[in-house]
N, C-alpha and C positions, 0 to 999 in steps of 0.2 A: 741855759738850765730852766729859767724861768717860761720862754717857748715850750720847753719838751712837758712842764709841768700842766701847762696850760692846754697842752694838747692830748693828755692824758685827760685832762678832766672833762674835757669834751669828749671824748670817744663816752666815754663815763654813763656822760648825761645821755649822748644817743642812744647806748645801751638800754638804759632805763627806760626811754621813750617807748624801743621796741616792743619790749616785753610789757609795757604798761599795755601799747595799742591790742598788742597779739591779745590779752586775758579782758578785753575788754571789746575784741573782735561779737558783732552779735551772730556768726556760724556758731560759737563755743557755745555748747550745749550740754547737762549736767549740770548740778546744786554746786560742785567741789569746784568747777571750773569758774562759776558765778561767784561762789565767795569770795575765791580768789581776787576775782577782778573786783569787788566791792571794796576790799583791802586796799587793792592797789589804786583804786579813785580817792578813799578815804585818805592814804597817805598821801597823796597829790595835791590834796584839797580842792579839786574837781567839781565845782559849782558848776557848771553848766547847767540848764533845769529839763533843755531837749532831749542830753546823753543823759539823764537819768530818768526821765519819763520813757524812751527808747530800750534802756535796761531795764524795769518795770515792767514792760510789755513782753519783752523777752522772757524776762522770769518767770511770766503767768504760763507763756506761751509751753515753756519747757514743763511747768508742775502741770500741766491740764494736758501733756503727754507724756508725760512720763512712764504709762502703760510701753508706750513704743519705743522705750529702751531696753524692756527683757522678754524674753521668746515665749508664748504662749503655751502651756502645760500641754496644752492638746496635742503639741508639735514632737512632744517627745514619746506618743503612743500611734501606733498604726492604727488609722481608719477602723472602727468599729462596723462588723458584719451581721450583729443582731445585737439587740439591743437583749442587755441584760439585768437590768434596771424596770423589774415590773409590777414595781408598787405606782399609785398612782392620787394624788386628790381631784379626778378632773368628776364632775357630776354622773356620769355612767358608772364610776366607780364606786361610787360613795351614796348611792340608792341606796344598797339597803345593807349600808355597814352598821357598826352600833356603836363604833372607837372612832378615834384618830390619833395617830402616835406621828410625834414630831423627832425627826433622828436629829439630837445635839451632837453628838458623836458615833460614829462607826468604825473606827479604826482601833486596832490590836497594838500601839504604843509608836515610838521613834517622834511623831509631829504628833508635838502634843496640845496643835489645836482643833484636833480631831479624836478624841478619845472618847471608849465610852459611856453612853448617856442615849437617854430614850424619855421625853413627855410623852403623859399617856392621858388622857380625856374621854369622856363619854361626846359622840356627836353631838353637838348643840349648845356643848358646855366650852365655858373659857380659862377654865381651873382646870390645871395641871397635877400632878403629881410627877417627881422623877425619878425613873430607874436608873442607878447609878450613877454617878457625876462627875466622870473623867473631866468632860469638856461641857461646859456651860456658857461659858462667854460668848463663844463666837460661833457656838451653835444657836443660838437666840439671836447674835448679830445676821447671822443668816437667813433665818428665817423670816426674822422684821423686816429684812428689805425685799422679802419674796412680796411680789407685786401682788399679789390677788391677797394675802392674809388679814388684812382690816379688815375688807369684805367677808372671808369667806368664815373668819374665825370669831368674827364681832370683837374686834380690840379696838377699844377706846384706849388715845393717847391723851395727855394735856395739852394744853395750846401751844405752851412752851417746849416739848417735846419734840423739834424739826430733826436734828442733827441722829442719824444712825446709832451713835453712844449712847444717848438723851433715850432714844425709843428700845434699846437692848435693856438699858436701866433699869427700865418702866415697867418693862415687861417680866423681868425677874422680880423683881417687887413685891410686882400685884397679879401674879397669875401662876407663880409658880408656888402651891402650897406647903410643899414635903418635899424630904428625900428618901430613896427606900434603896440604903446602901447592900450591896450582895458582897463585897468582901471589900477589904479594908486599904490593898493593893493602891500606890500614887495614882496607876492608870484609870480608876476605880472613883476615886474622891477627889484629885484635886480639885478638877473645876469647883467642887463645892466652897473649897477654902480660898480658894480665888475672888469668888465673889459675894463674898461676906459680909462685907465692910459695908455695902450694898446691898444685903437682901433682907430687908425688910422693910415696912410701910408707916412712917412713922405718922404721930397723929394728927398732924397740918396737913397733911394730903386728905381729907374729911374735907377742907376749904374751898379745894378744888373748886372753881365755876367755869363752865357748867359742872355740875356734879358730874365724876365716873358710878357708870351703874353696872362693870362689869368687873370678872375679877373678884379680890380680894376685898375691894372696896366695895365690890358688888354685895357681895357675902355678908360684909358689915349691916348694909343699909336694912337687907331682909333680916336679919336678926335684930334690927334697932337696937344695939350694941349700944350701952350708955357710954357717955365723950369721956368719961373720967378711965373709962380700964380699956378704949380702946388701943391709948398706946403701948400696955403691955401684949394686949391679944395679938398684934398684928406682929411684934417681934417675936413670936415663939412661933419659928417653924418647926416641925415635926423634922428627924434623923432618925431612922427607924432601919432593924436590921436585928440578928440574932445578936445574942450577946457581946460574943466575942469580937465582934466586927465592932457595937457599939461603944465596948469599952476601948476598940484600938482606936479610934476617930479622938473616944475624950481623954485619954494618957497618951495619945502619940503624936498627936495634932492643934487642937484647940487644948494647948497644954500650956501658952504663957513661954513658950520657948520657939519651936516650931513655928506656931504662929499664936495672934492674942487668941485666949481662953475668951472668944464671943457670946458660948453660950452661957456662961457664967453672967454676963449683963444682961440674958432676956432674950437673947435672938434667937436661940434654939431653943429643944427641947429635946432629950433623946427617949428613944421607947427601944427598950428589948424586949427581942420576943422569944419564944420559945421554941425550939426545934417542934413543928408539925401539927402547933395550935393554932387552931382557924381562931381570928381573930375579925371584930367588926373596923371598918377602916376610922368609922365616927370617932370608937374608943384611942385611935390612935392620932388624935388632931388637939388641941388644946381648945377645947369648947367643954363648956358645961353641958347637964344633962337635959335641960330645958334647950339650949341652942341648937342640942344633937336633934332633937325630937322636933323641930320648925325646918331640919332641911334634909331628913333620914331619908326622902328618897332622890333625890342628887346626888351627881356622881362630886366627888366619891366618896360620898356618905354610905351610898347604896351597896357599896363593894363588900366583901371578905376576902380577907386575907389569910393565907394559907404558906410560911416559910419551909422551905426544907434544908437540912444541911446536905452539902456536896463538898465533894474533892478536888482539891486545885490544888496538884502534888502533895506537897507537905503542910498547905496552909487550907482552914476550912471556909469554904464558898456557900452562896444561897441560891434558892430558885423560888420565886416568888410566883404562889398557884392565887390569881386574884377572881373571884366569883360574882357578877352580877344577882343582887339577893330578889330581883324582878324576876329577869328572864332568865338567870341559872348559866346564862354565857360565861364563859372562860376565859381566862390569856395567861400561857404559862411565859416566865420571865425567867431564865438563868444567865446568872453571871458567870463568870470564868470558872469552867468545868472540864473535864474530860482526861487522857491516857497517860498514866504516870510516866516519870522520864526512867525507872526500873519498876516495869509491872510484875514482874517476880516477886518482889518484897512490897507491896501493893497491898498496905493492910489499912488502908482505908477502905476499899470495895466501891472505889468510882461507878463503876455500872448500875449495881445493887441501890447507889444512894438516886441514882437516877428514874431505876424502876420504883422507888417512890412514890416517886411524881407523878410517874403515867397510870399508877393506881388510881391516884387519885381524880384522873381527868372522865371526864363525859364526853367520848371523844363527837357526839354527837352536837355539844354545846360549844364547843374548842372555836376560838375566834385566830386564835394565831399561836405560835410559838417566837418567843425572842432566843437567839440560844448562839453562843460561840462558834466559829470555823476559823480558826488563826492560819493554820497550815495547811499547803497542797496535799494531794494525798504520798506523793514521792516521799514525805518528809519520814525519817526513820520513828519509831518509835521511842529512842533515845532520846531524843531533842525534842520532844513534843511537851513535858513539864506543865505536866494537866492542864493541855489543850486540845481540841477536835479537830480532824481535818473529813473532808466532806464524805468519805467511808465509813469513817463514824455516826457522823451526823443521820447518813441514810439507815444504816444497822438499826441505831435505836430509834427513829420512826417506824424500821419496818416490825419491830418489837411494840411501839407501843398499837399497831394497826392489829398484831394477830394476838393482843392483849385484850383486845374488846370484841374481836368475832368470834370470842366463845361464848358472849351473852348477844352480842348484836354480828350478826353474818356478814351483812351489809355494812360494816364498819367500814370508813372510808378518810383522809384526808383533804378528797377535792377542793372545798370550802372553807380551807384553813391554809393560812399565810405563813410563812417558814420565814420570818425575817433576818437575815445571817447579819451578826454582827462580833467587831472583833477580829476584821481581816488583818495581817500584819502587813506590812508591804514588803514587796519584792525588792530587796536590798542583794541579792545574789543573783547569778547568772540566771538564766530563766528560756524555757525554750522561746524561740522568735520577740524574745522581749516586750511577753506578755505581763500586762501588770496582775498584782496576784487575786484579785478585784472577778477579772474575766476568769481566770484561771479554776478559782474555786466553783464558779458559777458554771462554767462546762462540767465539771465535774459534779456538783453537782447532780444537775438534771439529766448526767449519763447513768444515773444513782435513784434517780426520782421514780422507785416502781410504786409509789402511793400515791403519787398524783398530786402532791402538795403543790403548793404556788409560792416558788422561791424571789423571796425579793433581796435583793443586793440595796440598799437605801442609798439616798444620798445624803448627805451634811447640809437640813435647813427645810429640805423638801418632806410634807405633810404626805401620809398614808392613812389610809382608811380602810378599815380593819369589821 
């Protein structure tokens, strides 16, 4: 008995061995496989200093490829035949723009690290303002690590600012001044409530050495902002949007439930405005009227603002008409707009709130259009629940084109940017398993009788406008 007992316990121990050696074999590749075998050294009490420096190396080995355990996105679309992506920041582009719009988001909902969100700046400037704020985060994580941006954009970081989180941080901080919400929709605002907790510049960043002289903290130095009320100034960002939109952000969001009531500490500020009052951008920033009048011609001091209300099914959306008060250029901006899901009982007049807009444009000053295409054009009328698919999108360009050659003949689109945003993805069958990205974009320029210059954006990458 005592034999059989003894020889049980040995098979026991070999067992153990095995499985120790197998989860500690260095082929095993993967974190879950690694811990495992950390466990199983740990229980062993495994001092050896060789097999754990040799685990070590593995370990590094496996996180610094860890790319080469899932299949690259590109694998899952057929070769591209034309490129349809033709907005551009490269120098021949950007001669003789007057903007730059940084796309934080372009996508129509599902991945919600792509929603969205559009930075807009004057050339030369590093002050932002943003349309809409689906996705914030990792639209600014994207673009900090676009290799040409210090350079091309003058962003000063702090010393300490190495790490890609460090420099997304920084840059929400100090460079993104406002938000200029269009309707009130999760897809719409959350990035903004996302990153809250962090968007503002408190008053130790003044410390800074070397000094930052751009930005937020730029803005400070030229105003010579006294030390005592800078830390309020710099935490009241501008939330700006028609009413209704403004009061849903502060009863349905920054409500102490949802999430903390922030702007109640100082970090925001909300501004309503009024359906189809031009408004000056300065009056809607929290500056005095002496501070206004040291930087009225900077953007975007220099701007006007112009909101309209729009239809977006049953809920009411905005299209922001913004005016250079120099040069009189343009950029119209809509949020989620377009074809009710029962246009029969359609008594808002989606079309009508659109023509507007293009009343009010100079189509000769027009620098671009921001404006939704969620759906291909196959998509029924039913299922559309005030969105555009690219038949629409062309109708009322070619509406706003024979809107102006009854005073100008020559009225034209060529030199104006149609930047589509707001595509959904292709989550259903699809012809040749095109994503819906291309799909809109053929269509599209099969549509394009005004000769506009469609850009598909990407998430991160600069356009100039």
């Amino acid at each position: 008995m005592e034999f059989r007992f003894n020889y049980l316990l040995f098979t026991f121990v070999i067992f153990l061995a095995l499985v120790s050696f197998s989860f500690s074999d260095e082929n095993v590749s993967g974190a879950f496989a690694e811990d495992c075998s950390d466990e199983i050294e740990t229980t062993n009490n495994n001092n050896n200093n060789n097999n754990n420096n040799n685990n070590n190396n593995n370990r590094n080995q496996n996180y610094n490829n860890v790319e080469s355990n899932f299949n690259s996105i590109n694998s899952y679309y057929p070769p591209d035949s034309f490129n349809y992506f033709t907005g551009s920041f490269a120098s021949n582009d950007c001669k003789r723009a007057s903007f730059v719009t940084i796309p934080l988001g372009t996508a129509g909902g599902l991945d919600e690290s792509n929603l969205s969100s559009f930075l807009l700046t004057k050339k030369g400037s590093n002050l932002f303002i943003a349309l809409d704020a689906g996705t914030i985060w990792k639209g600014v994580n994207k673009f900090t690590t676009f290799k040409y941006t210090s350079n091309l954009m003058n962003i000063t970081y702090p010393n300490w600012a190495v790490l890609p989180e460090q420099k997304t941080a920084w840059f929400i901080k100090n460079h993104i001044l406002g938000y200029f919400i269009g309707h009130p929709h999760l897809d719409h605002v959350g990035g903004l409530v996302d990153v809250s907790p962090e968007d503002y510049v408190p008053k130790n960043l003044l410390d800074i050495q070397p000094p930052i002289t751009q930005g937020l903290l730029g803005l400070l130095l030229r105003l010579k902002v006294a030390p005592q009320v800078t830390a309020s100034l710099l935490q009241k960002k501008s939330i700006v949007g028609l009413g209704f939109t403004v009061n849903s952000i502060r009863n349905n969001l920054f409500n102490d439930i949802i999430w903390p009531n922030l702007p109640s500490y100082g970090r925001y500020e909300y501004y309503a405005l009024a359906n189809q009052l031009e408004y000056q951008l300065s009056n809607l920033i929290f500056l005095n009227e002496s501070q206004q009048e040291a930087i009225k011609q900077d953007f975007p001091y220099n701007m006007k603002i112009r909101p309209f209300e729009l239809c977006h099914e049953k809920l009411a959306s905005t299209a922001f008409l913004f005016t250079d008060t120099i040069s009189q250029e343009q950029i119209a901006f809509f949020s989620d707009t377009g074809v009710p899901s029962d246009e029969k009982n359609d008594l808002c007049g989606w079309k009508e709130k659109i023509l507007s807009v293009w009343r009010n444009i100079n189509i000769d000053k027009l620098k671009a259009i921001f404006i939704e295409c969620s759906f291909p054009n196959d998509t029924p009328d039913t299922q559309m629940f005030g969105h555009l698919r690219p038949k629409d999108v062309m109708a009322l360009l070619d509406t706003l084109v024979q809107m102006n050659k009854n005073n100008n003949p020559s009225a034209s689109l060529r030199n104006v940017k149609l930047i589509v945003q707001h595509i959904k993805p292709m989550v259903n069958q699809s012809p040749d398993n095109l994503p819906a990205r291309k799909i809109i974009y053929k269509e599209l320029m099969e549509a394009n009788r005004v000769g506009i210059n469609v850009i598909i954006p990407n998430q991160g990458e600069p356009i100039c406008i």
